[in-house]
DRENNUZA-277440 format. One record per residue (C-alpha): residue in three letters; x negated, y negated, z. Coordinates in nm, 3 decimals. Last residue first. Example, Ala and Ser with C-alpha at 12.3 -4.5 7.8 and 13.67 -1.06 7.14 Angstrom:
<rs>
R rest      px      py      pz
R  SER  -1.367   0.106   0.714
R  ALA  -1.230   0.450   0.780
</rs>
This chain:
<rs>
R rest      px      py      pz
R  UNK  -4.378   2.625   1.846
R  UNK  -4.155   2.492   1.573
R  UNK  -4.315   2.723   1.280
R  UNK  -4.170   2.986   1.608
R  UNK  -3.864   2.846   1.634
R  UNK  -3.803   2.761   1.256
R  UNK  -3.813   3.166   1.150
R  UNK  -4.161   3.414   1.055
R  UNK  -4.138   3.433   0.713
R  UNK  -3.986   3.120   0.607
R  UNK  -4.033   2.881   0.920
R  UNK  -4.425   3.006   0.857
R  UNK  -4.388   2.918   0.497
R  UNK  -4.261   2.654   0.583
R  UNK  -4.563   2.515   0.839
R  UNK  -4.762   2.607   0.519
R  UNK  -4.660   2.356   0.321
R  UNK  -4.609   2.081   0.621
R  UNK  -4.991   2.153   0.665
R  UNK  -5.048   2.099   0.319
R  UNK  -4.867   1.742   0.341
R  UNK  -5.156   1.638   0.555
R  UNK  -5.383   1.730   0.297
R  UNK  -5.210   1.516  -0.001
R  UNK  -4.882   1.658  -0.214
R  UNK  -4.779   2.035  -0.184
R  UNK  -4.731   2.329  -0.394
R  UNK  -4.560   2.642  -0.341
R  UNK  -4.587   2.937  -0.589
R  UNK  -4.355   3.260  -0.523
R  UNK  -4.029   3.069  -0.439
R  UNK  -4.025   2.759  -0.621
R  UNK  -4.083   2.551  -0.284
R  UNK  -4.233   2.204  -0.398
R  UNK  -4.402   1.988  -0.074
R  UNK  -4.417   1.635   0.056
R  UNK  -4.229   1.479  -0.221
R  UNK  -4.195   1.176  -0.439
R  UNK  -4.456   1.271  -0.718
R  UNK  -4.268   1.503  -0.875
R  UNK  -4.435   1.692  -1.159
R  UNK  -4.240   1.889  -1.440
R  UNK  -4.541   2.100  -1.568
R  UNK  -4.537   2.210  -1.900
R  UNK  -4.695   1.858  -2.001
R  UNK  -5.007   1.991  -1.775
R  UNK  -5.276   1.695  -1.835
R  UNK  -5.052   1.428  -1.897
R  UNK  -4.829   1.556  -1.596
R  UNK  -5.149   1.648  -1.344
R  UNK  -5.313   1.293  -1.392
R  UNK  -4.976   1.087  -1.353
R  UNK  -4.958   1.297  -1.014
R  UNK  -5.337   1.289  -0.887
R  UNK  -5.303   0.978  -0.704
R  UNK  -4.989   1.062  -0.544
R  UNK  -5.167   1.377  -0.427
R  UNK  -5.010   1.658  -0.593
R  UNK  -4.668   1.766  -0.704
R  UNK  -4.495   2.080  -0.872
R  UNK  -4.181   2.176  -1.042
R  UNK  -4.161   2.472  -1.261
R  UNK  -4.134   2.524  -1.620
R  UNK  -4.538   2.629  -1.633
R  UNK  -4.688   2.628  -1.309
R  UNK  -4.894   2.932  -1.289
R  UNK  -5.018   2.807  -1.631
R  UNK  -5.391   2.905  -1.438
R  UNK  -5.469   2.563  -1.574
R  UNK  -5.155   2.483  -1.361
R  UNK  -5.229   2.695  -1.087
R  UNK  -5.594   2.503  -1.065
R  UNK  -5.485   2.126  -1.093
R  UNK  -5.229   2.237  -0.809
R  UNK  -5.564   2.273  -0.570
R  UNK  -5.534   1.912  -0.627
R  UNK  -5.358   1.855  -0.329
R  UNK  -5.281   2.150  -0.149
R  UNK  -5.192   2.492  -0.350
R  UNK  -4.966   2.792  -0.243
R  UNK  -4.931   3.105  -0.413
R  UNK  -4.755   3.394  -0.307
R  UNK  -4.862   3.748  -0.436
R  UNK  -4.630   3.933  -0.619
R  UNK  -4.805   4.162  -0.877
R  UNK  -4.771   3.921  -1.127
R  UNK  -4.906   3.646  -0.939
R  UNK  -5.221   3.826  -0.820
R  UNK  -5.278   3.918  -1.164
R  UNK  -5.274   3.566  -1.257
R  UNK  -5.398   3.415  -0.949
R  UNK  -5.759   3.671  -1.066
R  UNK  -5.742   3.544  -1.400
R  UNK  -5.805   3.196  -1.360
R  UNK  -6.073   3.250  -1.068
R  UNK  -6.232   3.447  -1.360
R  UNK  -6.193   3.188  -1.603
R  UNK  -6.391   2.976  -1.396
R  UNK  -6.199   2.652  -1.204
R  UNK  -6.236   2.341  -1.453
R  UNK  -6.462   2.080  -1.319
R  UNK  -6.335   1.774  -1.397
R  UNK  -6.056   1.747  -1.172
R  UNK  -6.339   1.818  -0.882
R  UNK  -6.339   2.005  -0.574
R  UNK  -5.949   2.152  -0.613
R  UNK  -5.804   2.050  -0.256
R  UNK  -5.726   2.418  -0.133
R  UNK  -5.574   2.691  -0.289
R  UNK  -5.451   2.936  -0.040
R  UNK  -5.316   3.312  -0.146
R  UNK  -5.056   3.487   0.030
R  UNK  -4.995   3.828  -0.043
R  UNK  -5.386   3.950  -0.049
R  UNK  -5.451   4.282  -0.254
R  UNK  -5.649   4.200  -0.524
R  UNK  -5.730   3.812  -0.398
R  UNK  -5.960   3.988  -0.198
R  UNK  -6.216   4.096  -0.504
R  UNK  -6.290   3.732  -0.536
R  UNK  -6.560   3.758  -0.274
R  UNK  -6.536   3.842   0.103
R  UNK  -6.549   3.697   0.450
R  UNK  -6.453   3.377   0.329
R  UNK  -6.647   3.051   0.322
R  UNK  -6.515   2.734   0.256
R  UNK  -6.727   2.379   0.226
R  UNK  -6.638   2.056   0.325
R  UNK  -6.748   1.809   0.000
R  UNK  -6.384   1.587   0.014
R  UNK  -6.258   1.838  -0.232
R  UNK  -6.360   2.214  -0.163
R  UNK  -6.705   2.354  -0.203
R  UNK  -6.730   2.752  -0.210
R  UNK  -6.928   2.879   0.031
R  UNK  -7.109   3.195  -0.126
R  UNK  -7.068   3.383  -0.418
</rs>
């Protein structure tokens, strides 16, 4: 428990534990903190029940590294950070990665490229659930 450290060393805190991923629909994974360090099994298993009980998923940056060892990913299309891609297919074969895009919309998981291409993520999801005028706005 506690602030969890994101990539680029800022740190998240939440008002709650792991226990909130239970019941919320749309779940943010940030920039993954390090490649190297895989997320806990627990983390693992939490965006897989959330999953199947239809939570959204969205990832920025290398928070894809996480729904793909989640296999969240699996047969789907994803990206990362253009320096992550390469890193993401050889790791994740299941994974069909494009590097080329801001953003991958496969309806329940959503996963976009660098930082600044997380905000276009979740500026559509806004345009999706809530219409362009007011993601516009």
């Amino acid at each position: 428990d506690g602030p969890m450290r994101a990539m680029g060393g800022f740190q998240v805190l939440a008002d709650g534990g792991m226990e909130l991923l239970e019941t919320a629909r749309t779940i943010v994974i940030p920039g993954w903190r390090s490649r190297s360090e895989p997320p806990s099994q627990a983390l693992l298993d939490a965006l897989r029940r959330a999953h199947a009980r239809g939570a959204r998923l969205l990832s920025i940056c290398s928070g894809a590294f996480v729904l793909a060892a989640a296999g969240l990913l699996d047969g789907l299309g994803a990206t990362t950070h253009w320096r992550y891609t390469d890193e993401l297919a050889k790791s994740f074969p299941a994974v069909r990665v494009d590097p080329d895009v801001l953003y991958v919309d496969s309806g329940q998981v959503i996963t976009s490229a660098g930082s600044a291409a997380g905000i276009d993520a979740c500026l559509h999801l806004v345009a999706r659930d809530y219409g362009l005028q007011v993601a516009n706005t």
